[in-house]
N, C-alpha and C positions, 0 to 999 in steps of 0.2 A: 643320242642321249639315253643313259638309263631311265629307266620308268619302275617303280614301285607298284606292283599290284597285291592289293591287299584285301583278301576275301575272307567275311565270316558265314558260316556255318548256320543249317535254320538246325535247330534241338534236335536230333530223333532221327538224323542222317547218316548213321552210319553206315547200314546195307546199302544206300542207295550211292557214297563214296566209294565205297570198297568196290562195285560192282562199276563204275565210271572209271577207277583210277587207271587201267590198261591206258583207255584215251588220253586222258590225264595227263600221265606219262609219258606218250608217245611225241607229244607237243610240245612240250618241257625239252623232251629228247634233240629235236631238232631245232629248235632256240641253240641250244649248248653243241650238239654239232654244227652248227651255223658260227659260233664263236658268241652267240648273242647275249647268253645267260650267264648272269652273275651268281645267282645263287636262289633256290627251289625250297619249299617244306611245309608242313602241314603244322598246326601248334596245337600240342596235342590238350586235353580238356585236364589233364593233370599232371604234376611234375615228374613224369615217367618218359625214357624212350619209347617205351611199349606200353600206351595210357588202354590198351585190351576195349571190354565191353563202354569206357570211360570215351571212346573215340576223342574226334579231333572239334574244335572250337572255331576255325579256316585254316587258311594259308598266305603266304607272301609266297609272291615271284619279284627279283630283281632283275630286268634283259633290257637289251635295248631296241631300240625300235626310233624310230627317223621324224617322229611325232608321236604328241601326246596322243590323238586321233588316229595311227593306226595301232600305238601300245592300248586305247579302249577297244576297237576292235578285235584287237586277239583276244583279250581277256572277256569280251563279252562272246565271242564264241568258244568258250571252254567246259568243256564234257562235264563239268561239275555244274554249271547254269543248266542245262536241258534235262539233266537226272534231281534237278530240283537241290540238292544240294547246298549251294550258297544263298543264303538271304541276301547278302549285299556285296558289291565290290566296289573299291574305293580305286581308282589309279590316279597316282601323279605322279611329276618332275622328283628324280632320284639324283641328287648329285654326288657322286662317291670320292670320299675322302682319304681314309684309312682303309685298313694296310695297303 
C-alpha cells in the first residue's frame, strides 16, 4: 500500500536542509529504484521553483511500504530528523486514484 509521508519544517532550517539533502536523496533514490516511490518534493516557503534564501516549509513523500509501521519507520529515520530539520511528520494510508 502507498503511504503519504508528510513533513513540516522547524523556521530557520535551511543550512541544516541543504547540508542533510545528499542523505535525503540517496533514500528517496532507492525507494524509486526499488519501484517503491510514487512521487518526492520539498514545498517551497513561496510560490517559486527556486523559493532561494525563502527555503522550503517540508516535504511529502508518496512510496510504498508493506505497513503503515514500517512506511513510520522509514520516515522516522530520515536524514532531515537527525539534522533537526523537520518539526513534525505525519504518515498515513495513501490510496491512489488518478491518473
Amino acid at each position: 500500500m502507498f503511504y503519504a509521508i508528510i513533513s513540516e519544517d522547524k523556521p530557520g532550517t535551511l543550512e541544516q536542509r541543504m547540508s542533510a539533502r545528499p542523505d535525503h536523496l540517496a533514500r528517496l533514490e532507492a525507494l524509486r529504484d526499488q519501484g517503491r516511490l510514487l512521487i518526492a518534493g520539498p514545498h517551497p516557503a513561496i510560490d517559486s521553483e527556486d523559493p532561494g534564501p525563502a527555503g522550503f516549509t517540508g516535504s511529502l513523500v508518496v512510496a510504498e511500504f508493506d505497513s503503515l509501521e514500517l512506511a513510520q519507520a522509514w520516515a522516522d529515520e530520515d536524514p532531515y530528523i537527525s539534522a533537526g530539520v523537520y518539526q513534525r511528520v505525519v504518515v498515513k494510508p495513501y490510496k491512489k486514484v488518478l491518473p
